[in-house]
Residue frames as a rotation matrix with the C-alpha (Angstrom) as fourth column:
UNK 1
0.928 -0.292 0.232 131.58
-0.118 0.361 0.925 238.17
-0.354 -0.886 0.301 364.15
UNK 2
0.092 -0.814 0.573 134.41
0.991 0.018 -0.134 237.17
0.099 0.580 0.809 361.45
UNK 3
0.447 -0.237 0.863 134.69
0.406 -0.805 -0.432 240.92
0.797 0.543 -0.264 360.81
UNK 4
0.816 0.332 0.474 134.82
-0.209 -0.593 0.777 241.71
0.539 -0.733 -0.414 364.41
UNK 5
0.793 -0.602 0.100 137.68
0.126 0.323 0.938 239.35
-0.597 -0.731 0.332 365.30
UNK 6
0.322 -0.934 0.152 139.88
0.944 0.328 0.015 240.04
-0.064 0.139 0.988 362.79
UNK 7
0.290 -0.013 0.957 139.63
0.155 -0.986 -0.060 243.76
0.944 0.165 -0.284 363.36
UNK 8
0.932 -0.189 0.308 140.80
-0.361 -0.534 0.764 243.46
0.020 -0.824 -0.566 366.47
UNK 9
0.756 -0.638 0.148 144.06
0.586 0.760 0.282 241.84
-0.292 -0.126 0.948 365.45
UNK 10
-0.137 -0.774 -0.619 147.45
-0.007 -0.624 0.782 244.20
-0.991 0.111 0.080 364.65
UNK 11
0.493 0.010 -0.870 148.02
-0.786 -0.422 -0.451 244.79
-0.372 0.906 -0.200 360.94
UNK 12
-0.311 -0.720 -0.620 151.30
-0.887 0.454 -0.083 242.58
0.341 0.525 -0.780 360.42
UNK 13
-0.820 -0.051 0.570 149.78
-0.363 0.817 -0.448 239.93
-0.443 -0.574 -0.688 362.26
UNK 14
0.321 0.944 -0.076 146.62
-0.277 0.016 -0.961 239.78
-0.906 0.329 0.266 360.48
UNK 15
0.537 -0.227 -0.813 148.29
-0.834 0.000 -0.551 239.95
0.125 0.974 -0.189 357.04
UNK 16
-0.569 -0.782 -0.256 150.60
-0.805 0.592 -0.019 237.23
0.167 0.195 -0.966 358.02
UNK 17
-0.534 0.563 0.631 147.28
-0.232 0.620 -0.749 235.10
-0.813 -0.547 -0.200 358.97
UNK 18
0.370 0.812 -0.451 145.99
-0.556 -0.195 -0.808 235.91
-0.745 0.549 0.379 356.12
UNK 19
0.248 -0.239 -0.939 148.60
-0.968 -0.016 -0.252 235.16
0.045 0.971 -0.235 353.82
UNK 20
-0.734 -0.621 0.274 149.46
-0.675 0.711 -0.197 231.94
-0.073 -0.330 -0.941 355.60
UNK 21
0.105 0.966 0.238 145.45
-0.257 0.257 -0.932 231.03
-0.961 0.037 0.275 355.35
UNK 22
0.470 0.082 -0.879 146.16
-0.765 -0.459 -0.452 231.87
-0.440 0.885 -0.154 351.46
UNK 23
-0.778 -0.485 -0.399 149.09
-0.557 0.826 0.082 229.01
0.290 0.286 -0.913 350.86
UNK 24
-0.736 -0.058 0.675 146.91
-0.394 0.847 -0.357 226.54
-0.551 -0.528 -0.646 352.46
UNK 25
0.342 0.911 0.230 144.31
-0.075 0.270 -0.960 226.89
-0.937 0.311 0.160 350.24
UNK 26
0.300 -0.522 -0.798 146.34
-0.943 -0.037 -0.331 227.08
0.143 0.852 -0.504 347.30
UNK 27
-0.840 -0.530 0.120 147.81
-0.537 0.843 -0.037 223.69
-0.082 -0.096 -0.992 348.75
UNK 28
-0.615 0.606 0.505 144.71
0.117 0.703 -0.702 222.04
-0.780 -0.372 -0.503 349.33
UNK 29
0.410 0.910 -0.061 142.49
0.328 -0.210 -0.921 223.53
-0.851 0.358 -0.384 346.47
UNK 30
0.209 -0.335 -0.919 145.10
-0.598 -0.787 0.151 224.65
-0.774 0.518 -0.365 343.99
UNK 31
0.349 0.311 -0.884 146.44
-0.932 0.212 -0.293 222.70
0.097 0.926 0.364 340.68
UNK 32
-0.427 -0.767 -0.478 148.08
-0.436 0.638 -0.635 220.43
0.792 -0.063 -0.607 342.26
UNK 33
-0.125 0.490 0.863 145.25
-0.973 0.109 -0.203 219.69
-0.194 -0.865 0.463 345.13
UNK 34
0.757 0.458 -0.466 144.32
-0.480 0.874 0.079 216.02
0.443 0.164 0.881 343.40
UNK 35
0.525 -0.610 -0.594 147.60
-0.044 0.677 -0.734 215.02
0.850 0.411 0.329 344.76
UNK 36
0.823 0.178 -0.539 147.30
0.505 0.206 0.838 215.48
0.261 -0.962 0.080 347.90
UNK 37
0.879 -0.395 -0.267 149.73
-0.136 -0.745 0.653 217.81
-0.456 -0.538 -0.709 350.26
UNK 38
0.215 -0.976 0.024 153.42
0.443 0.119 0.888 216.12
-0.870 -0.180 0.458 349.05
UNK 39
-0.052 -0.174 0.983 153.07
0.926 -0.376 -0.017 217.52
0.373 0.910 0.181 345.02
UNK 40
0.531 0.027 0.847 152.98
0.206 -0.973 -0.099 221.12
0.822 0.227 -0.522 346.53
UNK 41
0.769 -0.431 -0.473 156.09
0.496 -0.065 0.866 220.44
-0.404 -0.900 0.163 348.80
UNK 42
0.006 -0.610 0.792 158.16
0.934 -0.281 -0.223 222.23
0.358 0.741 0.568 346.52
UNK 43
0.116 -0.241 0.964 157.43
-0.193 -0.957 -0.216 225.11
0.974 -0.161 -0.157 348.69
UNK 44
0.961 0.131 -0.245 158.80
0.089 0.689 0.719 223.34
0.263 -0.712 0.651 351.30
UNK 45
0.187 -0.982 0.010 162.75
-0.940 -0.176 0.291 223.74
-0.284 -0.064 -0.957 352.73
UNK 46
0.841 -0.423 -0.337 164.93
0.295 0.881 -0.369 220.82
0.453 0.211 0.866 351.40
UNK 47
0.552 -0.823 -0.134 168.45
0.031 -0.141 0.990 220.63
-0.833 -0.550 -0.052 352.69
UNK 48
0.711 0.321 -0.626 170.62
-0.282 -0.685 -0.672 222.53
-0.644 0.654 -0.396 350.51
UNK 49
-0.694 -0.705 -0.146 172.55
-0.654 0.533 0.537 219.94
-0.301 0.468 -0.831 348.81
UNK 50
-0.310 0.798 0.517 169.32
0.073 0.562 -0.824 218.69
-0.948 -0.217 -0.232 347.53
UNK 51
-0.822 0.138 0.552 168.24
0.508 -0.257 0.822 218.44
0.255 0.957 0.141 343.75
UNK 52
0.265 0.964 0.005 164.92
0.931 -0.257 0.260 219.52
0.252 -0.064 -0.966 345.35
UNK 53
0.046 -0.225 -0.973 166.26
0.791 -0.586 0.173 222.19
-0.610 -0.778 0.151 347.36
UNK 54
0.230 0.213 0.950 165.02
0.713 -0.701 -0.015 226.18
0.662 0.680 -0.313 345.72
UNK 55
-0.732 -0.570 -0.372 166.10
0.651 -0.427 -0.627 229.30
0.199 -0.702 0.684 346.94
UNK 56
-0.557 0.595 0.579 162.84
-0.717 -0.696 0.026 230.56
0.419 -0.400 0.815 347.17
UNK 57
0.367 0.450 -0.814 162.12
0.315 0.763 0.564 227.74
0.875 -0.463 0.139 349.83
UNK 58
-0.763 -0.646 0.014 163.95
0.329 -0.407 -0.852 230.06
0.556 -0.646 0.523 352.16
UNK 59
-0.738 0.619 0.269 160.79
-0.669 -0.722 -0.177 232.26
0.085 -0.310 0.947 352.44
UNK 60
0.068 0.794 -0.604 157.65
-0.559 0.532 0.636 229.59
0.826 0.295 0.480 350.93
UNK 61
-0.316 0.015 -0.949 158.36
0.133 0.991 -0.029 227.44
0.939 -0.135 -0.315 353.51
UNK 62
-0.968 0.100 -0.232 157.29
0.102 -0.685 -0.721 229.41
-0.231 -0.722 0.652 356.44
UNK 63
-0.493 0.853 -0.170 153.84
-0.859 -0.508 -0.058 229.88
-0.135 0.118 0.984 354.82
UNK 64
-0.063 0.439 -0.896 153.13
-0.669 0.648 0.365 226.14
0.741 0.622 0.253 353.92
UNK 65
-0.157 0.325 0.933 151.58
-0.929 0.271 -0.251 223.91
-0.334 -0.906 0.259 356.35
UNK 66
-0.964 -0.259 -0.053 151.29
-0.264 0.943 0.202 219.92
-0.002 0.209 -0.978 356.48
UNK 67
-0.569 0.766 -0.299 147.82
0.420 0.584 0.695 219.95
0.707 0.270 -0.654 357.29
UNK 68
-0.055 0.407 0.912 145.15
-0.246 -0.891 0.382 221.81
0.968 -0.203 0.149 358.86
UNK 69
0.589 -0.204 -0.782 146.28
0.781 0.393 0.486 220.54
0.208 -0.896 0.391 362.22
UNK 70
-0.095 -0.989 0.116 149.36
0.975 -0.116 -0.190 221.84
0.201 0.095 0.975 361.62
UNK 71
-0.686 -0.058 0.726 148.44
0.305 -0.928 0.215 225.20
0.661 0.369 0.654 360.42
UNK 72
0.524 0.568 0.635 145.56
-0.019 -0.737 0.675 226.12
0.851 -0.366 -0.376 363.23
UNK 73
0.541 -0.372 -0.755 147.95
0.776 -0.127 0.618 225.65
-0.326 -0.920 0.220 366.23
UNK 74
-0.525 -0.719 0.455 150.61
0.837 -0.534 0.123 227.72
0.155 0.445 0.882 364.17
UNK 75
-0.542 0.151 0.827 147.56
0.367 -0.842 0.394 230.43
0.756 0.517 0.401 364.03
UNK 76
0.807 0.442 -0.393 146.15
0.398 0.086 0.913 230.33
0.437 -0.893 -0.107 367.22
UNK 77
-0.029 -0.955 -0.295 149.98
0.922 -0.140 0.362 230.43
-0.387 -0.261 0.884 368.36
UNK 78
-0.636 -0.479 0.605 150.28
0.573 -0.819 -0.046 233.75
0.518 0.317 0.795 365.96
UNK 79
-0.148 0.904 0.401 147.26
0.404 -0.315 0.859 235.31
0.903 0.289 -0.319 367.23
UNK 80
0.794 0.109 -0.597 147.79
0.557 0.260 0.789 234.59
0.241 -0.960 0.145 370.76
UNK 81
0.329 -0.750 -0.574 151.43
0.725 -0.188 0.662 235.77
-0.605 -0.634 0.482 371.28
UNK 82
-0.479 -0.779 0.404 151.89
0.870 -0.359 0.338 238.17
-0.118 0.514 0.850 367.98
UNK 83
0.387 0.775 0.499 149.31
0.556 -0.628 0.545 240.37
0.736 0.066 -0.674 368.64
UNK 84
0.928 -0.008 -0.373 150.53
0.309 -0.545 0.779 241.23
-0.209 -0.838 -0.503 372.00
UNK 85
-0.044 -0.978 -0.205 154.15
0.725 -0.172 0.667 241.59
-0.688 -0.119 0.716 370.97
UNK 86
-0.187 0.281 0.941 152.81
0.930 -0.257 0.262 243.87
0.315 0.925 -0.213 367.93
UNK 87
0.442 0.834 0.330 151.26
0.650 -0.551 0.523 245.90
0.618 -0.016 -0.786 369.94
UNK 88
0.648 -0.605 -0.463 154.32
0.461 -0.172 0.870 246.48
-0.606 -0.777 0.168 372.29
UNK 89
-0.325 -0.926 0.191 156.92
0.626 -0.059 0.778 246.53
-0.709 0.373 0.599 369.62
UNK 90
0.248 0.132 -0.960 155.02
-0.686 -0.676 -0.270 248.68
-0.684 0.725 -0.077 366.69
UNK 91
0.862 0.503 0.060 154.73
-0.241 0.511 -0.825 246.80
-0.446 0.697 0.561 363.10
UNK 92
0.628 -0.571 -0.528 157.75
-0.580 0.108 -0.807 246.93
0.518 0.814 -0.264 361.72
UNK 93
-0.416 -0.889 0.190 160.18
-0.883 0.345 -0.318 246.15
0.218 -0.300 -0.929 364.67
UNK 94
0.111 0.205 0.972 157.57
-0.525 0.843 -0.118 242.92
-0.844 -0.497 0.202 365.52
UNK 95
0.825 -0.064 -0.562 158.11
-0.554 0.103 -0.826 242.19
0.111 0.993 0.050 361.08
UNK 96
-0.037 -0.938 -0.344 161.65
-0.660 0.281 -0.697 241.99
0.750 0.201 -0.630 361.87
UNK 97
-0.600 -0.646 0.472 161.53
-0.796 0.544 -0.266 239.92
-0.085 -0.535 -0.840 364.42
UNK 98
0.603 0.505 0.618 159.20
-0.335 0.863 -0.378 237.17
-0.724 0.021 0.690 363.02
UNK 99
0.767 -0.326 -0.552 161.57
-0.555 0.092 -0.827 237.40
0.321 0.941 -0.111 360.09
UNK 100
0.111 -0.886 0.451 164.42
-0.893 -0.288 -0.346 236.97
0.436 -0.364 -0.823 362.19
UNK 101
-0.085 -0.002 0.996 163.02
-0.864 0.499 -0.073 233.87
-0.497 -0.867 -0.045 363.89
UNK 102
0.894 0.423 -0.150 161.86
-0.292 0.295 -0.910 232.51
-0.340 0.857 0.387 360.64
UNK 103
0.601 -0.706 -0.374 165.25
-0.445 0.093 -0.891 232.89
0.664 0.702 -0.258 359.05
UNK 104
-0.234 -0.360 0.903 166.71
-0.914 0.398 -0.079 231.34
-0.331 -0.844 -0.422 362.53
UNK 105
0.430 0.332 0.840 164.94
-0.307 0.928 -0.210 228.37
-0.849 -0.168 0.501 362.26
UNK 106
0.998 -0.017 0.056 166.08
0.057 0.491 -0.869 227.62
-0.012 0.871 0.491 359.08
UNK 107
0.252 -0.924 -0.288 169.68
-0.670 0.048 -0.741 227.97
0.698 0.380 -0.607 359.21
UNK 108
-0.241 -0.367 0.899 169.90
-0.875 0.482 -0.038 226.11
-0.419 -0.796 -0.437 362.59
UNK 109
0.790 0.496 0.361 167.52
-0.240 0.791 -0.562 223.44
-0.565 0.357 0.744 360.73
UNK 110
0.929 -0.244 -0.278 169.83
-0.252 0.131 -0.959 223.40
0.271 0.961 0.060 357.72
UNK 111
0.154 -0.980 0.125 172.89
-0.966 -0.176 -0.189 223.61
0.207 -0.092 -0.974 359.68
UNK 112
-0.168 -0.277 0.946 172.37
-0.700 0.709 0.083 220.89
-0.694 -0.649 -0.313 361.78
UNK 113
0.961 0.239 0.143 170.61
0.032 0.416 -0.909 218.51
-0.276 0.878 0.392 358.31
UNK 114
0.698 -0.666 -0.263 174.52
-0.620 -0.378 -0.688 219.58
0.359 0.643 -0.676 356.86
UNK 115
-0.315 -0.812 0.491 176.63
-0.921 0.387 0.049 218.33
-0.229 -0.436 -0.870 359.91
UNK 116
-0.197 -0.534 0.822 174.97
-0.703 0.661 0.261 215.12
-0.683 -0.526 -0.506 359.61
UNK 117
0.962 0.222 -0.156 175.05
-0.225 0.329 -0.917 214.52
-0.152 0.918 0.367 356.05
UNK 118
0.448 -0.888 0.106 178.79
-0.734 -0.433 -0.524 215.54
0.511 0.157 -0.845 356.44
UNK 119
0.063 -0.065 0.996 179.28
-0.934 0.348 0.082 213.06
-0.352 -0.935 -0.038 359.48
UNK 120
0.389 0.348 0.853 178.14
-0.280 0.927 -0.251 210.24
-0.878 -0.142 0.458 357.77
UNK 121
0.772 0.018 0.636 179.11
0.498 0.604 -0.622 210.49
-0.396 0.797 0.457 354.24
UNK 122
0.174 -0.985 -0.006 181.96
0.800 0.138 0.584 212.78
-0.574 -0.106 0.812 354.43
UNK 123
-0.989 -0.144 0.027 180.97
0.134 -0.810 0.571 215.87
-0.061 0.568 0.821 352.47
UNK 124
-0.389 0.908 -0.155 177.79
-0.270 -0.274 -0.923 218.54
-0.881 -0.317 0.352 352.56
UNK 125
0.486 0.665 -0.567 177.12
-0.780 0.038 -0.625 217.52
-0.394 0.746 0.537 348.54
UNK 126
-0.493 -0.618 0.612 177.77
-0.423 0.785 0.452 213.79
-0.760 -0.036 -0.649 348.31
UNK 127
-0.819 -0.162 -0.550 177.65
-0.573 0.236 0.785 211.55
0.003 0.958 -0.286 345.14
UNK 128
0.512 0.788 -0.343 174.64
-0.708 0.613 0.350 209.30
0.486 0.064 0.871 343.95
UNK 129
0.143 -0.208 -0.968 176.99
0.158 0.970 -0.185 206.32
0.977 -0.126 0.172 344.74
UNK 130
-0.954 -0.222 0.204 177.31
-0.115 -0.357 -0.927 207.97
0.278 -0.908 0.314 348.43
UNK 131
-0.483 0.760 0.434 174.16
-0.874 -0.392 -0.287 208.54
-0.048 -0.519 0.854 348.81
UNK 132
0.245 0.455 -0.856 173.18
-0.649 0.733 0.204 204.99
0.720 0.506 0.475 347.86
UNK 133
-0.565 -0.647 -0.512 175.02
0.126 0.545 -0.829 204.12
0.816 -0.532 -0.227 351.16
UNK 134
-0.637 0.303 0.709 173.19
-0.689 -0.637 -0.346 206.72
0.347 -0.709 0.615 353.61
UNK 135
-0.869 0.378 -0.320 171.18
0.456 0.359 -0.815 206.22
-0.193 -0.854 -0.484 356.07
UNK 136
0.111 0.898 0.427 167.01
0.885 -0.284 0.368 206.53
0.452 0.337 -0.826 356.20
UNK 137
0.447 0.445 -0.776 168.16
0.645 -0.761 -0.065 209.68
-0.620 -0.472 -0.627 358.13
UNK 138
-0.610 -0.585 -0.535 170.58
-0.099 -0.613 0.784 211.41
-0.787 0.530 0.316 355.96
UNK 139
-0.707 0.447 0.548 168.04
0.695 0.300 0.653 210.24
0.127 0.843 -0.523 352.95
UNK 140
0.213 0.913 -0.348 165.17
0.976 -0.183 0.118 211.95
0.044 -0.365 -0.930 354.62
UNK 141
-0.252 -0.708 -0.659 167.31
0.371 -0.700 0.610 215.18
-0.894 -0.091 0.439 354.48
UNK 142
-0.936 -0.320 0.146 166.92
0.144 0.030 0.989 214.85
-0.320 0.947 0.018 351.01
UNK 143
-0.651 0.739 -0.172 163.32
0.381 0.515 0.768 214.07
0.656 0.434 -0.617 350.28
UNK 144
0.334 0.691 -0.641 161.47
0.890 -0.008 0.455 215.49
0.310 -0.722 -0.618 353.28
UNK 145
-0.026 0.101 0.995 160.59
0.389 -0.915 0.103 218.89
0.921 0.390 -0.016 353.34
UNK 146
-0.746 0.278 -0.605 160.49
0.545 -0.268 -0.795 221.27
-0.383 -0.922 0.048 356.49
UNK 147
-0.393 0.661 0.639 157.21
0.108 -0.657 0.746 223.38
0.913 0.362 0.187 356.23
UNK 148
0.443 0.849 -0.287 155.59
0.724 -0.151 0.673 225.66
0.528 -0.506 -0.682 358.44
UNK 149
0.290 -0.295 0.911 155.72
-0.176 -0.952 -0.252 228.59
0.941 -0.087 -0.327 360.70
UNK 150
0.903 0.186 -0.387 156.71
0.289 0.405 0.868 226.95
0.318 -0.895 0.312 363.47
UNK 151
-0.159 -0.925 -0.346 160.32
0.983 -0.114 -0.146 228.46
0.095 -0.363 0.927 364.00
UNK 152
-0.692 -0.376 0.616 158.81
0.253 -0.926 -0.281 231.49
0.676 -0.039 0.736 363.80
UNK 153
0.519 0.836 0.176 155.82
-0.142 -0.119 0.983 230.81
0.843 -0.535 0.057 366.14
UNK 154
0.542 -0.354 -0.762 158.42
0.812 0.455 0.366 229.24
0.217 -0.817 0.534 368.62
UNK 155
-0.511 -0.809 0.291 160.61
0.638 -0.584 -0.503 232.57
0.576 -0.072 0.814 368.26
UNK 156
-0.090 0.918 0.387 157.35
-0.022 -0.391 0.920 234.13
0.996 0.074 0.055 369.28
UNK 157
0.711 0.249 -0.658 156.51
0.412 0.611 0.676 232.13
0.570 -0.752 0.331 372.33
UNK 158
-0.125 -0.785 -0.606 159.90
0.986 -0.031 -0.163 232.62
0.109 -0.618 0.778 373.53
UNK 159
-0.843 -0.370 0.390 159.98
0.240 -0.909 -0.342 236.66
0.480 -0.194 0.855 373.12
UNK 160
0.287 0.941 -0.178 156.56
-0.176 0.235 0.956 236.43
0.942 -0.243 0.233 374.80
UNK 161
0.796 0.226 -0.561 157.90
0.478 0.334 0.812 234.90
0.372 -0.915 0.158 378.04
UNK 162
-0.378 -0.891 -0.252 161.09
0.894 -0.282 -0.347 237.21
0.239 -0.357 0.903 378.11
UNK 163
-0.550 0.296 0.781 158.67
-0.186 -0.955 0.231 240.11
0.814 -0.018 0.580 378.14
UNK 164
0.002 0.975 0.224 156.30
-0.769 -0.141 0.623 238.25
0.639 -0.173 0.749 380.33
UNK 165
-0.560 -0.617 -0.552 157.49
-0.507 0.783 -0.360 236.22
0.655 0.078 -0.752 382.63
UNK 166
-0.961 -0.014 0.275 155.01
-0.247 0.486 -0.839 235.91
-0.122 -0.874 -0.470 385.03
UNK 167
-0.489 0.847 -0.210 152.22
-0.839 -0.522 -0.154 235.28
-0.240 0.101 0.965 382.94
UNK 168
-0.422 0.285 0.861 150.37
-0.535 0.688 -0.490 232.87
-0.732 -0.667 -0.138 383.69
UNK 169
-0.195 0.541 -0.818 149.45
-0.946 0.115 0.302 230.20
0.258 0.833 0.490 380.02
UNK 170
0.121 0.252 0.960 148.02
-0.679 0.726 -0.105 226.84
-0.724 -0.640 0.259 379.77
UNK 171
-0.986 -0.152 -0.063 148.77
-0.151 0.687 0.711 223.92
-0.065 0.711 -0.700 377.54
UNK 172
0.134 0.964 -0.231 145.36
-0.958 0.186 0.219 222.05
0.254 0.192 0.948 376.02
UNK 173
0.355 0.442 -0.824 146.50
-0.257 0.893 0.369 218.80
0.899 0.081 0.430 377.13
UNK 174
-0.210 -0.491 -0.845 147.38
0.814 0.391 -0.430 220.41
0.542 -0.778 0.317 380.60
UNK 175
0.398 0.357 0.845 144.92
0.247 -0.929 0.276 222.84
0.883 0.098 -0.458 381.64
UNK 176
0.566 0.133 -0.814 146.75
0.823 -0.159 0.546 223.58
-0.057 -0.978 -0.199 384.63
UNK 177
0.901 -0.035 0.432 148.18
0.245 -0.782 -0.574 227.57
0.357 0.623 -0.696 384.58
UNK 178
0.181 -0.965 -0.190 152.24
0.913 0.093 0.398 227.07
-0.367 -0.245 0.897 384.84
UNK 179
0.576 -0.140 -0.805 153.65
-0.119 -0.989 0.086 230.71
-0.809 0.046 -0.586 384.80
UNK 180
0.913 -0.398 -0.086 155.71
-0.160 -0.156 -0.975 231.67
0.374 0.904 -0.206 381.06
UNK 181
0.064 -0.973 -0.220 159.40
-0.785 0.087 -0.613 231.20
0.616 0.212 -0.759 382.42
UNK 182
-0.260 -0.354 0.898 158.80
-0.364 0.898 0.249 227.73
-0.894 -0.262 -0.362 384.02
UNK 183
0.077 -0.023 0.997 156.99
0.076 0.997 0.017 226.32
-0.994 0.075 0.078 380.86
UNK 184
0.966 0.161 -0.205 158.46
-0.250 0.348 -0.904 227.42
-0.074 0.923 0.377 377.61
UNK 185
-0.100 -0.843 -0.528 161.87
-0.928 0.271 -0.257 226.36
0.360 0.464 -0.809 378.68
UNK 186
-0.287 -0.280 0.916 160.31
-0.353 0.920 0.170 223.34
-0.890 -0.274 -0.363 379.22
UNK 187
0.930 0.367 -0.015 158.72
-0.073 0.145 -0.987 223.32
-0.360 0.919 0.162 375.60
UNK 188
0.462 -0.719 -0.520 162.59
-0.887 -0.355 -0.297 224.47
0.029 0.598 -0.801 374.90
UNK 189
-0.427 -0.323 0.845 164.40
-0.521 0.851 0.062 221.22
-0.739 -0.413 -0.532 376.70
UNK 190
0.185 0.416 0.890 161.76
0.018 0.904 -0.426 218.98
-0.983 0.094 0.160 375.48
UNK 191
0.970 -0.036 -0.241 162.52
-0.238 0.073 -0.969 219.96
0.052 0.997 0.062 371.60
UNK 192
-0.296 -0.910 -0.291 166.62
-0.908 0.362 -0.211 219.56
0.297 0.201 -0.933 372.12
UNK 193
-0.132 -0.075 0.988 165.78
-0.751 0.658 -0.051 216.39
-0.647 -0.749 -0.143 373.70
UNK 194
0.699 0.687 0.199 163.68
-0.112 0.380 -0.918 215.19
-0.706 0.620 0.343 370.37
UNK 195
0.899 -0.282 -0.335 166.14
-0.410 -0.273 -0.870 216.54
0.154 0.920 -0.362 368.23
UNK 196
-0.248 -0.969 0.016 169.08
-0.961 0.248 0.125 214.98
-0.126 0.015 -0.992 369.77
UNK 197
-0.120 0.071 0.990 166.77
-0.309 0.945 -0.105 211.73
-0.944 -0.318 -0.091 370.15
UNK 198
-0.398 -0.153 -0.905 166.19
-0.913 0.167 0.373 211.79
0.094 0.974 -0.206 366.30
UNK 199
-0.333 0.487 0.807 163.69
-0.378 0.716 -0.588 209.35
-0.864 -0.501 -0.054 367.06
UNK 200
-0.975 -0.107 0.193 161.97
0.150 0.320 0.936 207.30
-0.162 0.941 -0.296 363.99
UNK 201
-0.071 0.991 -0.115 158.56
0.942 0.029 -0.336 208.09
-0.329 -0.132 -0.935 364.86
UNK 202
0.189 0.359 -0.914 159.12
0.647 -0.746 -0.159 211.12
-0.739 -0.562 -0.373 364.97
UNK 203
0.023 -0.384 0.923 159.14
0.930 -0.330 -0.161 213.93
0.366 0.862 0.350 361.81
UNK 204
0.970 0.172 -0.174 159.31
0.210 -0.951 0.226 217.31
-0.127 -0.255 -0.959 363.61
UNK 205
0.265 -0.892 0.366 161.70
0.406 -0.241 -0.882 219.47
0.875 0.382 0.298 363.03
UNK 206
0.520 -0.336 -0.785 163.12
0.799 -0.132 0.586 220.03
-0.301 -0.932 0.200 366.50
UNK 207
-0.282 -0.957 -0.065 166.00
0.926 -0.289 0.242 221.91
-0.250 0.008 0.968 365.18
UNK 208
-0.293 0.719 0.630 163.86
0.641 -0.341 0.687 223.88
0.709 0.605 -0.362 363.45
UNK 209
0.606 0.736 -0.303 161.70
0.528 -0.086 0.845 225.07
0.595 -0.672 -0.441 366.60
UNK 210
0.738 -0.154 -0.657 164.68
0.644 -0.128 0.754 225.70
-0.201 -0.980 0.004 368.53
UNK 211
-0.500 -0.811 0.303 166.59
0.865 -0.478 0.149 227.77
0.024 0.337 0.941 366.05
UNK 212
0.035 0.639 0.768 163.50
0.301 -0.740 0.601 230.15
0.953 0.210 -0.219 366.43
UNK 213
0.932 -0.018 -0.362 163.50
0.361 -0.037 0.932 229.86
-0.030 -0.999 -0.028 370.49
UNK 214
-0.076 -0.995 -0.070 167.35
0.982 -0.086 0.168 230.39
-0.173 -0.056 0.983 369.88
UNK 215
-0.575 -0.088 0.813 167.37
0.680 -0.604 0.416 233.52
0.455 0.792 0.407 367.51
UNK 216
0.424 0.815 0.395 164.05
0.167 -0.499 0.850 235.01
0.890 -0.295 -0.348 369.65
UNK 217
0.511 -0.345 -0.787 165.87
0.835 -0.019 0.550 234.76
-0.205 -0.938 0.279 372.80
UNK 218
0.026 -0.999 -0.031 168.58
0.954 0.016 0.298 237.03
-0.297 -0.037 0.954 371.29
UNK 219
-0.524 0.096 0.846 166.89
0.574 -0.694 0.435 239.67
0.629 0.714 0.308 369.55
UNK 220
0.604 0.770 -0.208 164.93
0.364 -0.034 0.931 240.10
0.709 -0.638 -0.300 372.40
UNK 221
0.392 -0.625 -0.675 167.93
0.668 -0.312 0.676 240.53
-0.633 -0.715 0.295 375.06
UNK 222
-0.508 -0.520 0.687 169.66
0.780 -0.616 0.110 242.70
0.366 0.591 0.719 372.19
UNK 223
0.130 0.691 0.711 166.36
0.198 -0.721 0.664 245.17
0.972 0.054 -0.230 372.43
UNK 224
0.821 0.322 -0.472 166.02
0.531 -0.125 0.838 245.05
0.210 -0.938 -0.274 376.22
UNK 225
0.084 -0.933 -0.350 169.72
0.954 0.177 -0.242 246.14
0.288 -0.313 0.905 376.40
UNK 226
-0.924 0.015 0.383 170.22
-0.026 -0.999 -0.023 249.85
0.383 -0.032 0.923 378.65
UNK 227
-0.155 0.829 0.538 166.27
-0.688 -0.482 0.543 249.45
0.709 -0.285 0.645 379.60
UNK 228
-0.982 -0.072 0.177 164.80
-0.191 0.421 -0.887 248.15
-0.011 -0.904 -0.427 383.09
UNK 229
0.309 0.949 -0.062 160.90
-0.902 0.313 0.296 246.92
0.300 -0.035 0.953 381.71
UNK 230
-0.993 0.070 -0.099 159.64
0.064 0.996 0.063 244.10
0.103 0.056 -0.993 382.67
UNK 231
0.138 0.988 0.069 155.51
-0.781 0.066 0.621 243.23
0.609 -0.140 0.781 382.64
C-alpha cells in the first residue's frame, strides 16, 4: 500500500517528501534528539543580523519542521497541490517554482524581521547595549527560528487556485466545499491580518506564508502571460 501511494506521486514531489521526512528524523532521532526540537534549530532561519543566523539556513530551513503537526499538514499540503501542479508544469519548471516560493518567503520574512529591528533600535545590526533595550519582539528576531515549508506550501496553494479557480477544496475544521478563488485569499487576508496583528500568542510566521502567496502569485501570472488556459 506504502509502495503503491508513493508511486503514484510526481518525482520532484516525492523526493521533496522524502527529503523533508529525512530532516525530521534526523531532528527527532539524530545526535542532538535528547534535547528536544530547539538544539537542532540551527537549521532554522534567524534574522540576519543574528550571531545565530548561517547562510546555509537559507535552504535547511525549508526542510525542518517544529513538530510532527507541523510537518504532516506541510505534506499533505505538498502532496495535495504539488502533484497536480507537477504534473501540469513538468519537473523542473514545478522545482523552480517551489524554489522560488521558498526563497520568497524568506526574504519577505527577513525583510519585514529587518524593518522592525531598524524601527525600533535604529539600525539592521544593533549593539549588545541596544539590544539590551529591545523589545520581546525585536529579541525574538534574534533567538527564534523560522522553520518549515510553509512559504513554499503557501506559494503552492496559491499557484493552485490561479490555475484552478473553480475548484472546489475544503478546510478540516470547515468541511463545507468553498470554491479555490473565494478561500485562499481568505487564507491570504487572514495571514496579513496576523502579521500586522503581531499578536503575543501567536509564533507563526505570517510574513513568511505570505511572501510565498506573494512570489507564487507572480511566477504564475509571469507563465500564464500570451496564453488563454484556464481549468
Amino acid at each position: 500500500m506504502l509502495h503503491d501511494f508513493f508511486g503514484n506521486i510526481p518525482g520532484v514531489t516525492k523526493n521533496l517528501l522524502i527529503l523533508n521526512l529525512i530532516v525530521f528524523l534526523y531532528i527527532v532521532l539524530g545526535p542532538s534528539a535528547g534535547y528536544g526540537f530547539e538544539r537542532n534549530f540551527d537549521l532554522g532561519l534567524y534574522y540576519f543580523g543574528s550571531p545565530y543566523f548561517k547562510p546555509y539556513q537559507i535552504v535547511s530551513h525549508m526542510f525542518a519542521h517544529g513538530g510532527i503537526g507541523h510537518l504532516l499538514f506541510n505534506m499533505l499540503s505538498l502532496v495535495m497541490f504539488g502533484a497536480v501542479l507537477e504534473r501540469i508544469w513538468g519537473p523542473k519548471r514545478f522545482l523552480i517554482f517551489y524554489l522560488v516560493t521558498g526563497f520568497g518567503s524568506m526574504l519577505l520574512h527577513e525583510l519585514v524581521n529587518g524593518i522592525q529591528v531598524y524601527n525600533e533600535l535604529g539600525s539592521f545590526f544593533p549593539s549588545n547595549e541596544l539590544l539590551s533595550t529591545a523589545s520581546d519582539n525585536v529579541l525574538a528576531a534574534y533567538v527564534v527560528p523560522a522553520v518549515g515549508a510553509s512559504g513554499a506550501i503557501f506559494g503552492l496553494i496559491v499557484g493552485f487556485a490561479v490555475l484552478f479557480p473553480n475548484t472546489e477544496l475544503m478546510m478540516l475544521f470547515f468541511p463545507i466545499p468553498i470554491k479555490a478563488k473565494y478561500l485562499v485569499p481568505f487564507f491570504v487576508l487572514a495571514e496579513f491580518a496576523l502579521g500586522v496583528g503581531n499578536f503575543e500568542f501567536d509564533n507563526v510566521a505570517h510574513f513568511a506564508h505570505l511572501g510565498g502567496a506573494i512570489f507564487g502569485f507572480i511566477l504564475v501570472k509571469i507563465w500564464q502571460r500570451g496564453r488563454n488556459n484556464f481549468y
